[in-house]
N, C-alpha and C positions, 0 to 999 in steps of 0.2 A: 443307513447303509447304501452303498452306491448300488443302480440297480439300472438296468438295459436291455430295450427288446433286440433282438436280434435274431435272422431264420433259422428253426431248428427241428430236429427231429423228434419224436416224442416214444420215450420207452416207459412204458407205465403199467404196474399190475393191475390194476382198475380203473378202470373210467366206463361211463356211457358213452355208447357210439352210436349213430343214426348212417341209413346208407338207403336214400332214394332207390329203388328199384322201377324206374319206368323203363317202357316199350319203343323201339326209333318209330313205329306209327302205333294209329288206334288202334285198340283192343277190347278184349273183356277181362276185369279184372276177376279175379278168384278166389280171394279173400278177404274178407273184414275185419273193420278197426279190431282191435282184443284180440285177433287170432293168435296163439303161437303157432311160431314154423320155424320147421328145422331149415337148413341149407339146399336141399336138395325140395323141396316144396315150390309147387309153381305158383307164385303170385299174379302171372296175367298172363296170357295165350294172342296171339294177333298171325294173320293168315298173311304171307310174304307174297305180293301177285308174281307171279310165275313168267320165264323170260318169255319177251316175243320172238316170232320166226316171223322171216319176210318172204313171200311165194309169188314170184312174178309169171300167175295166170298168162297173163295178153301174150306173151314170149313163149312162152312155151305153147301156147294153144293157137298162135297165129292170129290173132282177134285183135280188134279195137275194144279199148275199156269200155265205153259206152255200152259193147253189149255183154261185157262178166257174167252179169247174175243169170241169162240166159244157159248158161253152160255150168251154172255151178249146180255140185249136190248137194252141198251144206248149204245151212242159210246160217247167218250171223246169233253165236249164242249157242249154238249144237256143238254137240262132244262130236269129237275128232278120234281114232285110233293111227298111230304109226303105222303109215304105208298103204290109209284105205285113201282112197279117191275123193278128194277136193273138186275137181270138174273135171270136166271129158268135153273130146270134140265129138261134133253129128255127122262124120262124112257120110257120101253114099254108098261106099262098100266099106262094112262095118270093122274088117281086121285091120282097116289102115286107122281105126279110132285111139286117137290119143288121150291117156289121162294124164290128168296130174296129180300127183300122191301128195299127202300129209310129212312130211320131215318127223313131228313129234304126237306122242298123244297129250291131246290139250281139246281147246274150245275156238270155236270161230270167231276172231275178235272183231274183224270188218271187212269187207268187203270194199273194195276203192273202185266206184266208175271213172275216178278220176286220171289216178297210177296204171289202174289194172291189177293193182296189186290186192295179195291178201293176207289179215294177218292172223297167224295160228298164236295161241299164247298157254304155254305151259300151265300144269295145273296150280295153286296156289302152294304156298308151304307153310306147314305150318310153325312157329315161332314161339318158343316158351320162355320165361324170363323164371329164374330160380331167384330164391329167396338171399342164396349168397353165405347169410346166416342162422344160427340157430338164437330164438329171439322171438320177439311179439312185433306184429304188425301196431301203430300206432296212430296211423294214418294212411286213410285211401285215397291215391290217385285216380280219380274220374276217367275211367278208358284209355287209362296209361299204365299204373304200376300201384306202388305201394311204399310206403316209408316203416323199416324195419328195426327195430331198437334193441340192444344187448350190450347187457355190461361184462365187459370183457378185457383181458391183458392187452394190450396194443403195442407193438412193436412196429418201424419205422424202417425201413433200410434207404441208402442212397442212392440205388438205382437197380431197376428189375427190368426182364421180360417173360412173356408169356404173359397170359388172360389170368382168368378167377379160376382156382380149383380148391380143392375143402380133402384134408387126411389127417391122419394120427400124426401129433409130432415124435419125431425118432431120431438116434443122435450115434451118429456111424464115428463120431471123436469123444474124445475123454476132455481134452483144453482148448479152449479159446483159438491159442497159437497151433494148432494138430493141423497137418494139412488133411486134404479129403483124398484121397487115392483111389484106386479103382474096387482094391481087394479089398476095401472096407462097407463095400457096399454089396449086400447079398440078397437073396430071393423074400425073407423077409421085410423086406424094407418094399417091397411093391406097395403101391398107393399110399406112402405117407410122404408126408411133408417133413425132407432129411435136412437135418442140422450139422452142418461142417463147421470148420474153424478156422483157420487163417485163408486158405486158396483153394481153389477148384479149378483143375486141367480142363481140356478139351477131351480130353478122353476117357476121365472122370466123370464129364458130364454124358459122354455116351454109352459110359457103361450103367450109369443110373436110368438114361433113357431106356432101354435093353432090358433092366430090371422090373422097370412100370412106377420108377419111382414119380409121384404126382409135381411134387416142387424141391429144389434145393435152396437152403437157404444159408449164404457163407459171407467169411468178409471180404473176399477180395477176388477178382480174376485177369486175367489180361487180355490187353485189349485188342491184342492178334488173334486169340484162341475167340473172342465174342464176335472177327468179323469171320473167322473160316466157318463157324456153328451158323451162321445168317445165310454166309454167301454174301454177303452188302456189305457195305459204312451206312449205319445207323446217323440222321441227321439230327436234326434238332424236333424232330414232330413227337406225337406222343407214342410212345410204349404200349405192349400192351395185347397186341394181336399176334405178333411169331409165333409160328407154326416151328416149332424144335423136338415136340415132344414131350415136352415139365415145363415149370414156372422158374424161373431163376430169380433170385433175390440178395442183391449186394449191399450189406449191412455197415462198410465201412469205405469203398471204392477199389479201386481200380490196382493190381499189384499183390504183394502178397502182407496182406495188413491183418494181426488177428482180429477176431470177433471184438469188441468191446465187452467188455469182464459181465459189467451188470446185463447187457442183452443176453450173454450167452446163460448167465444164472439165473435169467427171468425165462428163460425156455427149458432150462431142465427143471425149474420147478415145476414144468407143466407138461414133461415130458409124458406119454402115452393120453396127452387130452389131443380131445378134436380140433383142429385148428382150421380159418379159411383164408385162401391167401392171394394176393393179385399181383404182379411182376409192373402192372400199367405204372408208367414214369413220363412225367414233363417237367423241364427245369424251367422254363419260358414262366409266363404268366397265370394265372393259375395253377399253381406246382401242384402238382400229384405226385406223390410218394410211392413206390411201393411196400407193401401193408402184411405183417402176419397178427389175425385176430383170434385170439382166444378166447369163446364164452364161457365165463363160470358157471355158470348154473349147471354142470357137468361134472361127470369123476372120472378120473382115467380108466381107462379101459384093463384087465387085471388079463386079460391075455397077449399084450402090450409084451414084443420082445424082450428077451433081454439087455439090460444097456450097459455100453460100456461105463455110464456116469455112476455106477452101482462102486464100480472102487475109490469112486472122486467123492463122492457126496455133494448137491448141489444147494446154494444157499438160497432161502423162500423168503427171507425180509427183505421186501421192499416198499419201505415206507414210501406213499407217492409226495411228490412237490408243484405245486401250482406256480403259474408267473414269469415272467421276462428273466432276462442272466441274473442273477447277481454271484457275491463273494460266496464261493464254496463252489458252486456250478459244473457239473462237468460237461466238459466242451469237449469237440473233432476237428483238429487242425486242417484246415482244406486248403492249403498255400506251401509252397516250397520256403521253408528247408526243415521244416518240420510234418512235413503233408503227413495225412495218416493218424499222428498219433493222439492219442488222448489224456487230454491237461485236464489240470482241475486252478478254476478260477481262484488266484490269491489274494489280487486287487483289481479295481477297475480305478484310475486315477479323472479325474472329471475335466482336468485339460487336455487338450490334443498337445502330441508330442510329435519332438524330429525322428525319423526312421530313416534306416540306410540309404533310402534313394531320395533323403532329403526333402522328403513332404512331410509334413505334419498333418495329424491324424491322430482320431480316437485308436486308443490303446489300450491292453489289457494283460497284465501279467499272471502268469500263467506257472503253474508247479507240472513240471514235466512225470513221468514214470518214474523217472533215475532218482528226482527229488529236485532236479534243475530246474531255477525259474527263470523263464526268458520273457520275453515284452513283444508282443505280438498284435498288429493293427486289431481291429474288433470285426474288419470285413473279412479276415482272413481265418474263422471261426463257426462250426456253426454248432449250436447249444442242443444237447443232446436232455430233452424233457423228460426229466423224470418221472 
């Protein structure tokens, strides 16, 4: 059987996953190998040092640096309050004495005979790293973090914003193809992670903000409505830190393109479980995906809204598939003039063939929706893992 690696997404009701959780500096970690931890579990704590302030003593006090430390009240290392006195001048009539006050409360970080300067430095902050997931610790990071393990449904989308957040999954549509609207989104749905279906507005996305809904997760949006919600043109860096409110998560790209069948019926089989989800996206080197992870070791929740999928019924077989493309495959068209949609691999031919713009190239013919099969290069695909 002809068979092909090629870049892909991976939608799977089971697998093990692992998810490094270290610290951007030293710490203490808080957990041990075996541990179980839920999502919300701190696996390592580390103290952020705090901004400095710069206090230009000599200027303000009329002095040569040489003699600072004569005039100061702190000595280097002593807590500081906002607005108490750093140094003072000695004149001989004492109301014309000048001080110089503190900007923050902090600590005396140095003293310069050199500047004259002095530096006050905020107090430290502190820094907690969550576990992310629900799952056993399986490896400890030495004064960094922790390696976290859970088998869980994994879903894949094409492209997300927003950080990590962790809710119930909830499904404000009945089909795949349903768009998300405003009025389908209600006070229930606060902190979960909402399931749409073909498109998500700008104003859909602000009435879920509004809501408290945690993440959406749809197939498609446009790419006017994603720069008015930034304020920016997003470049090419990574995803992942906007500050908007929710996590967004596009399952199929850009437009109004529905869900993919089997992702939308691998989430409502797992409708009212606990999901955690991250929007971070790079297409560069390294690709990062944005991610929705479901642990089984879990039951859904029985006071879990009511859903509209309750009149649809959702299908729960999903035998998994390991391995590069081959015949049967289903693929996401990522190339005009079929962009969007989703074929299912009918043949792979092992010679490169002529294509419209008269290059030859690996190709792959493809069973469209309708049942039409077209012949479409193999770059212009990418394999959705089952």
């Amino acid at each position: 059987m002809a068979h092909v690696y090629t870049p892909g997404l991976r939608v799977t009701p089971r697998m093990v996953i692992r998810k490094r959780r270290v610290l951007p500096i030293p710490g203490e970690v808080l957990v041990r190998e075996g541990d179980p931890v839920e999502s919300s579990t701190v696996v390592a704590r580390a103290l952020l040092p705090g901004k400095v302030y710069t206090v230009n003593v000599v200027n303000r006090l009329g002095i040569s640096p040489g003699e600072i430390r004569s005039y100061m009240l702190k000595k280097e290392g002593e807590p500081i309050e906002a607005g108490e006195p750093i140094a003072e001048s000695r004149p001989f009539i004492k109301w014309l004495k000048t001080q110089v006050l503190s900007p923050i409360t902090g600590t005396i970080e140095m003293v310069s005979e050199v500047t004259g300067q002095v530096l006050v430095r905020e107090p430290p902050q502190p820094l907690e790293l969550f576990a992310y997931l629900d799952g056993k610790v399986v490896e400890v990071v030495p004064k960094e973090g922790a390696v976290v393990e859970t088998t869980c449904a994994f879903i894949q989308g094409i492209f997300g914003i927003g950080g990590e957040t962790v809710g119930k999954l909830a499904f404000a549509v009945e089909r795949p193809d349903d768009v998300l609207t405003p009025e389908k989104i209600g006070p229930e749905h606060r902190g979960a992670i909402l399931i749409g279906g073909s498109f998500v507005a700008e104003e859909t996305i602000k009435r879920a903000r509004e809501v408290g809904v945690n993440a959406l997760v749809v197939g498609g949006l446009n790419d006017l409505d994603l720069r008015r919600l930034l304020g920016y043109d997003l470049g090419v860096a990574i995803t992942g830190t906007e500050r908007i409110g929710l996590t967004l998560i596009l399952t199929e790209g850009f437009g109004k393109i529905p869900m993919a069948g089997r992702t939308f019926d691998l989430l409502a089989s797992k409708e009212g479980w606990k999901a955690s989800c991250s929007g971070a996206t790079q297409i560069r080197a390294g690709v990062i995906r944005p991610e929705v992870i479901i642990p089984l070791d879990q039951a859904p929740d029985p006071k879990s809204p009511p859903s509209p999928l309750s009149k649809r019924g959702a299908r729960g077989d999903f035998p998994p598939e390991e391995g590069g493309m081959s015949v049967g495959d289903t693929v996401r068209i990522i190339r005009e003039p079929y962009f969007g949609l989703i074929a299912r691999v009918k043949e792979l031919p092992p010679e490169p063939r002529q294509i419209a713009t008269e290059s030859k190239v690996r190709v792959l013919i493809a069973s469209l929706p309708d049942g039409h099969d077209v012949i479409i290069p193999r770059a212009n695909v990418e394999l959705i893992e089952e």
